[in-house]
C-alpha positions in Angstrom: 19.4 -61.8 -7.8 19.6 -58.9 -9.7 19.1 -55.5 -8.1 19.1 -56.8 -5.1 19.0 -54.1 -2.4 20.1 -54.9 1.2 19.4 -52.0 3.7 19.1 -51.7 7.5 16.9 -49.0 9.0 17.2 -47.3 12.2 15.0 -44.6 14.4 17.1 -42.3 15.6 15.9 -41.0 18.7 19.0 -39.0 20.5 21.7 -37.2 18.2 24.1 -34.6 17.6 24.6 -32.2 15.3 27.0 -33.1 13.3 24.8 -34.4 10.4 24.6 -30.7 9.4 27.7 -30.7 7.9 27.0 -32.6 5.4 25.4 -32.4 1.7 21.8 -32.3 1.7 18.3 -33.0 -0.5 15.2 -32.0 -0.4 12.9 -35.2 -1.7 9.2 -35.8 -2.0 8.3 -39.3 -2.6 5.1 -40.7 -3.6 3.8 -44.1 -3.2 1.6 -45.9 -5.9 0.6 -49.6 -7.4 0.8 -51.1 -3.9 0.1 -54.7 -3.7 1.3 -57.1 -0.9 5.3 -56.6 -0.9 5.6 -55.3 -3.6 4.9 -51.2 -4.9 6.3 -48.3 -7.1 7.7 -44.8 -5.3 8.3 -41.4 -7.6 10.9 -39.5 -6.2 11.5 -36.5 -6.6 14.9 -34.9 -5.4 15.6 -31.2 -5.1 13.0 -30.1 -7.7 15.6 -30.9 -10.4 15.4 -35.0 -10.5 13.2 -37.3 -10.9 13.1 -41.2 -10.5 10.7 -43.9 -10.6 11.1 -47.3 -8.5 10.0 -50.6 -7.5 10.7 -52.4 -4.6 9.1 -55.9 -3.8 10.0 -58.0 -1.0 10.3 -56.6 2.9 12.7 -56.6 5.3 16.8 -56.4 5.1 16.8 -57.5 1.9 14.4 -56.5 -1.2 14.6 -56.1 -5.1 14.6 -52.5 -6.3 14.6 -51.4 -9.9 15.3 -47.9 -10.1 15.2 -45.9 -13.4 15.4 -42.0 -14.1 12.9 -40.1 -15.4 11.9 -36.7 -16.4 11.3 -34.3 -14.1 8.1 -33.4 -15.6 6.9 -36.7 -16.1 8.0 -37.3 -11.8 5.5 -34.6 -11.2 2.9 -36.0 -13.1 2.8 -39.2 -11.5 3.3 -37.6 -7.9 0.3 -35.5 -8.6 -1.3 -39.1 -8.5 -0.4 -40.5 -5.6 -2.4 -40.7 -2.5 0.5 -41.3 -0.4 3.2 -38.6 -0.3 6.0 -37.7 2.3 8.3 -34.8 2.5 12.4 -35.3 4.1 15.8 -33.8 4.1 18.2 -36.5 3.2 21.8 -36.4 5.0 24.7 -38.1 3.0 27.0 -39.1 5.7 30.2 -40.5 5.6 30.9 -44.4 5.7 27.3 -44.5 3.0 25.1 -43.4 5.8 21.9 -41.7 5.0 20.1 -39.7 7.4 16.5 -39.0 6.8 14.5 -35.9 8.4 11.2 -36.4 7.7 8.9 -33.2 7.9 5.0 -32.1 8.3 3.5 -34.6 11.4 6.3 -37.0 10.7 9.0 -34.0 11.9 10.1 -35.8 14.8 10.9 -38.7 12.9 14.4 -39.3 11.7 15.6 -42.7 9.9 19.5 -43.4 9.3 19.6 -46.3 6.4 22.9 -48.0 5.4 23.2 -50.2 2.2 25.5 -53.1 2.5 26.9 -55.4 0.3 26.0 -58.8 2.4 23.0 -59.5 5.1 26.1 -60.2 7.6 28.3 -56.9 7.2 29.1 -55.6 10.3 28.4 -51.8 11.0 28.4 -48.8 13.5 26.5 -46.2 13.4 28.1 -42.7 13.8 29.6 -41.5 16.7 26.5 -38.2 17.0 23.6 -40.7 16.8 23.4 -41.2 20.6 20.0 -43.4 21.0 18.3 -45.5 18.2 16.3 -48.5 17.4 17.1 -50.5 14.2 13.5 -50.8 12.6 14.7 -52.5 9.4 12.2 -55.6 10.2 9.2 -52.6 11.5 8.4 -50.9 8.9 9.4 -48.5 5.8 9.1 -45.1 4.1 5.7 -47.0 2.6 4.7 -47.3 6.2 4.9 -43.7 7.0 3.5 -42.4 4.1 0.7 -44.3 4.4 -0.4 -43.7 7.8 0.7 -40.1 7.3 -3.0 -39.2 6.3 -4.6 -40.7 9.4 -2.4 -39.1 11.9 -4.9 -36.8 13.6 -2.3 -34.8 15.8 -3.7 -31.3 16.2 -0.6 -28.7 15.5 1.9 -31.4 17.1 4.1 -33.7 15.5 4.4 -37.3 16.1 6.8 -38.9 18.5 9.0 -41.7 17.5 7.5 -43.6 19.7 4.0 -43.0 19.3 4.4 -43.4 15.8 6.0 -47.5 16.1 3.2 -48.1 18.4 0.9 -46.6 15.8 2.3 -48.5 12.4 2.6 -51.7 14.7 -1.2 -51.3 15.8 -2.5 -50.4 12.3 -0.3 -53.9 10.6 -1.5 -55.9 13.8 -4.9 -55.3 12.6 -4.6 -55.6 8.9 -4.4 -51.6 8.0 -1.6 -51.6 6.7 0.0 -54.2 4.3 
């Protein structure tokens, strides 16, 4: 299959800080056109790039079509969205990304890795001391879309709090 994205997620809950060494972004992404497993993003990435995507399917392995796009046009369509979130994106070595997520979500912090096969074999760095691989749980969608319900007076979220949460709200149909 073409564009055929295979990805495994992971909730970091213990780490170092060695991730700081290494090049960061500043993306917003907005969520739109949502529709069983399948939905667009706009991303925006350091207030200079713009792309527009769609993923369908779930899990370790999904189709995504990604396509650049103006930067003008990326605010436009984010403008749009009802579902937005806000991270600092880590490019590790060994093709590790390591997402900070910010506003609630600022205790939340995903490390993704995009493999070639469903069966490759990986570590994860040496400074990410305690995690939970949530590739099967749930996705940036997720997040962004129970962002706006999150009624946390002045306190962030917990990792943990925030599986039981997405886990609830798909157990009961809130979330596709």
């Amino acid at each position: 299959m073409d564009n055929l994205e295979i990805e495994r997620r992971f909730l970091i809950f213990k780490y170092g800080e060695d991730y700081k060494k290494y090049p960061v972004s500043k993306i917003i992404q907005g969520y739109f056109e949502i529709s069983g497993n399948s939905h667009k993003r706009v991303r925006i990435v350091d207030s200079k790039k713009a792309f527009l995507t769609e993923k369908i399917g779930s899990g370790i392995s999904r189709q995504e079509i990604e396509q650049p796009i103006k930067i003008k046009e990326g605010r436009e369509i984010l403008s749009g969205c009802r579902y937005i979130i806000k991270k600092n994106r880590y490019f590790c070595k060994d093709g590790w990304t390591v997402d900070f997520f910010l506003g609630k979500l600022s205790r939340i912090v995903i490390a993704e890795k995009e493999l070639t096969t469903t069966k490759e074999k990986i570590s994860l760095p040496k400074w990410i001391y305690s995690y939970d691989e949530v590739t099967d749980l749930f996705s940036s969608l997720d997040l962004a879309m129970i962002y706006p319900n999150l009624h946390l007076p002045d306190k962030p979220i917990e990792p943990i709090e925030l599986v039981r949460k997405i886990l609830n709200e798909k157990a009961v149909g809130n979330l596709s």
